[in-house]
C-alpha positions, 0 to 999 in steps of 0.5 A: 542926254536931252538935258546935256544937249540943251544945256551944250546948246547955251555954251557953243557960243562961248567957242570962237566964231574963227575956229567954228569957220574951220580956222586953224588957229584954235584946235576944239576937241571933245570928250564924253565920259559914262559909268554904267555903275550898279551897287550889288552889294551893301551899301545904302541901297542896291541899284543902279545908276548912268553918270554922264560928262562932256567936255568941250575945249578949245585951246590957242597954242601961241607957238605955232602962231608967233607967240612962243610960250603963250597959251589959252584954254577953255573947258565947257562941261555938262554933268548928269546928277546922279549921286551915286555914291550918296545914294546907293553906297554910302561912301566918304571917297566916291566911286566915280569921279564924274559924280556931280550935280547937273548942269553946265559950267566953265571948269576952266579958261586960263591964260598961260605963258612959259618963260623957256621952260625955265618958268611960268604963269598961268591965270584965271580959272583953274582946276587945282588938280591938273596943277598939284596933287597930280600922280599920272599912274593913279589917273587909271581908275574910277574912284575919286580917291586916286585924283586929288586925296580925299584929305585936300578934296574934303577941305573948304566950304565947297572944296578946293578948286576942283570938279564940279566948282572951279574958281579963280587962281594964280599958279607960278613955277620954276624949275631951278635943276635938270630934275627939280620942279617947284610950284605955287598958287592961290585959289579963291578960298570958296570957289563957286556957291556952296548953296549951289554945287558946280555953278560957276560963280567968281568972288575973293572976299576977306571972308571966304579968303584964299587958298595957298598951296605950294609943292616940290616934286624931284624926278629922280630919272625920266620915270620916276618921281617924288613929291611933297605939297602942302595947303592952308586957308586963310580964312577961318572955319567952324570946329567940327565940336561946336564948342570950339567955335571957329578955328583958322590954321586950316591946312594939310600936307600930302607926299607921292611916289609914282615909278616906272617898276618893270619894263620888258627889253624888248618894248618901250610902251609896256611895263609895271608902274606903281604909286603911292600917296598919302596925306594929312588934314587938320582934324579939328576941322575935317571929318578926315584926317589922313588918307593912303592911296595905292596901286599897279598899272600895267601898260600893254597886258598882251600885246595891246599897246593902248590897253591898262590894267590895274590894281588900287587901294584907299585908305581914308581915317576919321579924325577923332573929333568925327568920330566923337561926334558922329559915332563913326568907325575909324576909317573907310578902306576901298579896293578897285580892280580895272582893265581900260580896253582900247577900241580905236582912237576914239573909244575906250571901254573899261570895265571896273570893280568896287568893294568898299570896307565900312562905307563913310565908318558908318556901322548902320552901312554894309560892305558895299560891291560895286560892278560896272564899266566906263565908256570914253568917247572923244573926237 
C-alpha cells in the first residue's frame, strides 16, 4: 500500500486544479479493488498472495455544461506485482483480472462526442475492452477470461489495448435501426513497451502496425443481445514453428450471446441472466486457438437487491503448432463459483472459488484449487 500511495502521490497533478477547488464541472471518483487469493490446491506452488488496484477518474460530461454529446475522461491506475497466476497456479487465463506488474500509469484519457445518438467518435487512448469484446453478465467474475477472451487478449507482442497497457486508438459507431449497433476502430498495433509491461508508452511505427477490429451486435429485446466481432493486425509476426518464419494475416473472430433468462413478476431487479461466448485465434501464430466462456448470474438471491451470484466456466484449446512445440495437453478448462455481497454503496465484498483443469496443458502442473475473495471500495 506505501508503493501505491507514493506512486498516487505523482499523478494527482494530472486532475484538474477546478474540480480539486470543489468545481462542479468535473465529477472525480475512485475505486480500489483487492483479491485475497490463495492457491490450496496443485498448481506450481501453494500459497497465497494480496493483488491490489486503484483507479482514479475524472470525467467532463459537456451535456450538463452546453455542450451536448461532448465528453472527456481520464483514468489514473496504480497496480501491486503479484503474479499470481504465474507464480502459484500455472494457468494460460489468469485468475484475477487485476494481476499485473506494479506501478502506475494513464489507462485511459479520451475525447468523445455523440452525434444524436445516431453516431459517434471517441479519441486518444482507449481500453479495447470497454469498447468491444464486452458481455456485461460475465463482468461478475474474477477470472480474466470472462473480460476480453484469451483468444484477442493473447494476441499481439504486448496484447491488444488493454489492461495493464493501453495505447492510442480511434473508435467510431453507428446505430443504423432501433435494435442494430455497428462499431470499428484502430489501435496502435503494440501499445506500451513489451520490455516493460504496463508502462504507458505511445508509438504508431510501420513496424509494429495497427490493430483493426470491427463488431455488429443486435439487441433482439431490451434484454437480450447478440454479437459477432472480428480483429486482424497488419503488421507481421514470428511463427510459433521458427521454421515458418514470419507470417502476416494475424487475425481472429469472436461471437456473444448475453440474456435476460428468467425474471419473477413481481421484481424488476432480480432475475437469471446467462451468457456465452466463444472465439478463434490464428494458431500459427497464437499458442491458443479457440476459446468458449460461459455462465449464470443471478441478480438479488434473497431479497438482496444489490447482491450476485454466479456460475462459469472457460474452455481455452492449444493450437497444434503449440502443442507440437511445447508438448503441451490440448487444452486448459477453468470453473469459478462466486456470491458478490453488498455492504453499502460503498463497499462490496465477494467471495470466490477456483478449480483450474490442467493448468497452461502443461502435464508437469496438477488441478489447481483456488480459494479467496475480493473487496471493492469506491468513493
Amino acid at each position: 500500500m506505501r508503493k501505491i500511495l507514493k506512486t498516487l502521490a505523482t499523478l494527482l497533478p494530472l486532475a484538474p486544479t477546478a474540480a480539486w477547488a470543489g468545481d462542479d464541472l468535473i465529477d472525480l471518483s475512485a475505486t480500489n479493488i483487492s483479491d485475497v487469493l490463495g492457491n490450496v490446491r496443485g498448481g506450481v506452488k501453494r500459497g497465497a498472495r494480496l493483488l491490489d488496484r486503484a483507479d482514479f477518474t475524472a470525467t467532463f460530461q459537456g451535456e450538463n455544461h452546453g455542450i451536448p454529446g461532448f465528453s472527456v475522461f481520464l483514468d489514473a491506475q496504480v497496480t501491486d506485482a503479484t503474479n499470481f497466476s504465474g507464480a502459484l497456479v500455472g494457468d494460460a487465463q489468469t485468475v484475477s483480472n487485476i494481476d499485473g506488474p506494479a506501478g502506475g500509469r494513464l489507462v485511459s484519457a479520451w475525447i468523445s462526442q455523440d452525434f444524436d445518438g445516431v453516431a459517434g467518435l471517441k479519441a486518444g487512448v482507449v481500453d479495447l475492452n470497454t469498447e468491444f469484446d464486452v458481455q456485461s453478465t460475465g463482468a461478475l467474475f474474477l477470472n480474466a477470461a470472462f473480460g476480453i477472451g484469451p483468444d484477442f487478449s493473447q494476441s499481439g507482442l504486448n496484447g491488444p489495448s488493454i489492461f495493464p497497457s493501453t495505447g492510442l486508438a480511434l473508435v467510431g459507431w453507428w446505430l443504423p435501426g432501433g435494435h442494430w449497433q455497428l462499431k470499428a476502430g484502430i489501435f496502435e498495433g503494440t501499445p506500451g513497451d513489451p520490455a516493460h509491461p504496463g508502462r504507458t508508452t505511445f508509438a504508431f511505427t510501420r513496424d509494429e502496425g495497427a490493430l483493426v477490429v470491427a463488431e455488429v451486435r443486435n439487441h433482439l429485446t431490451p434484454d437480450t443481445v447478440v454479437g459477432v466481432g472480428s480483429w486482424r493486425y497488419t503488421a507481421s509476426f514470428d511463427a510459433i514453428d521458427p521454421a515458418r518464419g514470419r507470417l502476416s494475416g494475424n487475425s481472429g473472430y469472436y461471437a456473444i450471446a448475453d440474456a435476460l433468462l428468467y425474471a419473477p413478476s413481481d421484481s424488476d431487479k432480480s432475475g437469471l441472466r446467462g451468457w456465452l461466448r466463444i472465439g478463434f485465434a490464428d494458431d500459427r501464430i497464437n499458442a491458443i486457438d479457440a476459446t468458449v466462456n460461459g455462465g449464470l448470474v443471478y441478480m438479488a438471491p434473497f431479497g438482496r437487491e444489490a447482491d450476485q451470484v454466479g456460475l462459469s466456466f472457460a474452455h481455452a484449446r492449444f493450437g497444434e503448432a503449440a502443442l507440437q512445440s511445447a508438448s503441451l495437453g490440448p487444452a486448459e478448462t477453468t470453473f469459478e463459483a462466486t456470491y458478490s455481497f453488498n455492504i453499502n454503496a460503498h463497499l462490496t465484498i465477494q467471495p470466490d472459488l477456483q478449480y483450474v483443469m490442467s493448468p497452461s496443458g502443461d502435464p508437469a502442473i496438477g488441478d489447481a484449487l483456488v480459494l479467496g475473495s475480493r473487496v471493492v471500495a469506491t468513493w
